[in-house]
N, C-alpha and C positions, 0 to 999 in steps of 0.2 A: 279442542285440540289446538285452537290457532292461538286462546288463551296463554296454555301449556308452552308452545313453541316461543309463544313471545316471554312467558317468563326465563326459560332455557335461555334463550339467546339474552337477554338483558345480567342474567349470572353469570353464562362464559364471558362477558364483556366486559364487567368488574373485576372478574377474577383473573384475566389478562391484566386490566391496566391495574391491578392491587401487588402484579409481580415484581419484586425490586428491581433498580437498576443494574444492568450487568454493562463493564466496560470492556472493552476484546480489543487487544492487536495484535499484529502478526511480527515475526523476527524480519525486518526490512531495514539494514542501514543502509543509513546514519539516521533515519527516520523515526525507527525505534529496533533496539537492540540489546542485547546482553553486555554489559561490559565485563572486565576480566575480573570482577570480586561478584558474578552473576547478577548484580540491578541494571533491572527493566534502566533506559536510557535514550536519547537518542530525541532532534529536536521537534518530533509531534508528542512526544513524549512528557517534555517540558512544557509547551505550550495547551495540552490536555491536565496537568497535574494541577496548573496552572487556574485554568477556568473553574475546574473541580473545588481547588482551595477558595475563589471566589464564592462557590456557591455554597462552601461548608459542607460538599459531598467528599465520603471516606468508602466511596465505595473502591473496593480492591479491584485493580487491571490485572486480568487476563491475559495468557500469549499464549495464543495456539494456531496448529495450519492454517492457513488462506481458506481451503477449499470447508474445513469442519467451522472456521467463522461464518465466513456468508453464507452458510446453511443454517447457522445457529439464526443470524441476523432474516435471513429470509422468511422462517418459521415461528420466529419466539419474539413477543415485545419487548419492548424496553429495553434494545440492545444498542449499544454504542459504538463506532467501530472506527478505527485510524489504524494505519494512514491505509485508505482503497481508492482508486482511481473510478473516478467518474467518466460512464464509457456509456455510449446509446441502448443499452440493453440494460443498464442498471437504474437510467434515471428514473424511470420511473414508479421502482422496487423498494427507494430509499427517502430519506429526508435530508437534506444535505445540508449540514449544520454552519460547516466549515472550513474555508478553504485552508490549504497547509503547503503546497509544495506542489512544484511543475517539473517535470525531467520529460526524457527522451527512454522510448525503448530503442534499441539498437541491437543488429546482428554485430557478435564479433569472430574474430577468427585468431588461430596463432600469427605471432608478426610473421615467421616465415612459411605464410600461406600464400601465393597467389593472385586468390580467388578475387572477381570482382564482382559487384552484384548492383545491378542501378537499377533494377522495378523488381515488384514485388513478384513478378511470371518467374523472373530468372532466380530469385530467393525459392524459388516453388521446386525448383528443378535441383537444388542442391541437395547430396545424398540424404545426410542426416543432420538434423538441428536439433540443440538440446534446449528444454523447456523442464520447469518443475510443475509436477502434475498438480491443479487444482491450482496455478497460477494464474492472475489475469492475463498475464501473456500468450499461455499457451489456450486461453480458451480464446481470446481473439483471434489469432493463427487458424484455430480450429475453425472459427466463423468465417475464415479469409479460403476457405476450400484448401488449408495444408494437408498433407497426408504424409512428411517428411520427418515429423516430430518426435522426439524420441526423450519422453520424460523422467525426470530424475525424482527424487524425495527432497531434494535443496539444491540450492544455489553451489555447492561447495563442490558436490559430486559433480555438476557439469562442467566443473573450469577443471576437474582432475581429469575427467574425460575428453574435455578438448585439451589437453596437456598431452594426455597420451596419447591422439589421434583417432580416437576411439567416438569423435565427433568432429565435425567438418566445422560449424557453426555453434554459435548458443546466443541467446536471444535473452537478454537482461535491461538494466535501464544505468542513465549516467550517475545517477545518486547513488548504486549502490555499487558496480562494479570494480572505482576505485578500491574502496570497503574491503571488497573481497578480494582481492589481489592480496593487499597489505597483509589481510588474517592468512593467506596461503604462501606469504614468505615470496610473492611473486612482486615485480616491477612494473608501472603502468605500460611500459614499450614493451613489455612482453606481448601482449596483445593488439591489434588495433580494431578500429569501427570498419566495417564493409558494408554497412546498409543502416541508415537511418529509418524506420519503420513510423514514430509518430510522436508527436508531445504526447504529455497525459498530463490530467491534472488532482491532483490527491487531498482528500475530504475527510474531516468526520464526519461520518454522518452517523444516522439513525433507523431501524427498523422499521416496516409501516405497521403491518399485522396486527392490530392488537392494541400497538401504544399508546399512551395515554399521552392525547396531545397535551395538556401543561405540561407534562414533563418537558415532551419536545421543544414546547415552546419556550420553555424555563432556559435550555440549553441553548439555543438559539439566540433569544435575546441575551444571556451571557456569554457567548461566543464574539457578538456582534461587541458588546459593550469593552469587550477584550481588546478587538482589533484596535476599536477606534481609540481607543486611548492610550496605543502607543506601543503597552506592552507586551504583545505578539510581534513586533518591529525588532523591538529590543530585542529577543528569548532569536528572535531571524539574525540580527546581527551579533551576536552572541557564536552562534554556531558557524556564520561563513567567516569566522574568526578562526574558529577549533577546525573544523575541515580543512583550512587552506595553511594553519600551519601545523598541525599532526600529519594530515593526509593528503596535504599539496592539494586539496578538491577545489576548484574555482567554483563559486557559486555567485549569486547576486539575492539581497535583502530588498524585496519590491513593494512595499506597504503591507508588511508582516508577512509577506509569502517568501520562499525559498528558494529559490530558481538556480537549478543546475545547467550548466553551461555544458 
């Protein structure tokens, strides 16, 4: 029997790391995005097409939910994944390839709210915050003991809900909410910040389960060879070019990272 089990287990093992590469992101601008003729876009985007063309991989990217990625990623090897914030609950779920991008989550509110919010007790106490379901934001929130949360399917329906009053709060980050204003016809003063919540810092990484570490490390060491050679820098100062003059986004180019202000 122990025979038996060990040839069982030596098969599912192979046949795990014999499953091809799959590459997955999610819709997050400017990070990665649809543009208006529908191509995937957006600057982990470029910086991922990037490594790939180094490595003479043609494998097709992926875009689907947040929450059906990192199930896919958690469950299945050889899964690739940008842009996801690296959070104490995840690090040691994934393989973290490569950094890409720092921003801020933030509560926001309409400009003419009020409301002020300076710790995280008195954000606990506001009626309602919108969050998109199976977002890392609202699964942090939910680790932070909220019970205030009130989640949407996108990013797009919570800023019409807090347009209409129909949300007190909503809980996004600085890379993207310019983005979204711009696509709903809205103006950055339309809104403001009432609570700064936390940096994040945003990774490809990799799946454990299963993978087949050369691949991993294939990736890795061409991730690494990318940075250092300048051209993740450029593909950085490339894009807080296009943000700041399409979408006024003030960003800073930090030895290939992305850093939203």
């Amino acid at each position: 029997m122990q025979f038996i089990a060990g040839v069982l287990f030596i098969l599912l093992s192979f046949s795990a790391q014999s499953q091809g590469l799959r590459i997955i992101t999610i819709i997050e601008p400017p990070a990665s995005y649809l543009d208006s003729h529908g191509q995937l876009t957006g600057f982990s985007v470029d910086v991922v097409k990037a490594i790939q063309a180094s490595l003479n991989d043609k494998t097709k990217i992926e875009v689907m939910p947040e929450a059906r990625a990192i199930h896919i990623a958690r469950t299945e090897p050889n899964v690739l994944l940008f842009s996801f914030s690296r959070t104490d609950k995840r690090e040691t779920e994934f393989y973290w390839i490569n950094k890409l991008i720092e921003k801020t989550w933030s509560a926001y509110a309409m400009r003419s709210s009020s409301m002020h919010i300076e710790t995280l007790d008195q954000l606990r106490l506001v009626n309602s915050i919108g969050v998109v379901r199976g977002d890392i934001r609202e699964e942090w929130l939910t680790e932070q003991n909220f019970d205030n949360l009130h989640p949407s399917v996108n990013h797009q329906q919570n800023i019409r809900r807090l347009q209409s009053g129909r949300l007190d709060l909503i809980v996004y980050e600085s890379q993207g909410i310019q983005h979204l204003l711009w696509e709903e016809g809205l103006q950055y003063d339309d809104i403001k910040t009432v609570y700064s919540l936390k940096t994040s810092e945003v990774y490809l990484l990799m799946s454990k389960p299963g993978t087949d570490p050369k691949l991993m490390q294939k990736w890795k060491a061409a991730a690494e060879r990318f940075r250092l050679s300048g051209q993740q820098h450029f593909i950085a100062e490339k894009w807080q070019m296009i943000l700041k003059q399409y979408h006024n986004i003030n960003t800073q180019a930090v030895e290939g990272i992305l850093k939203f202000e």
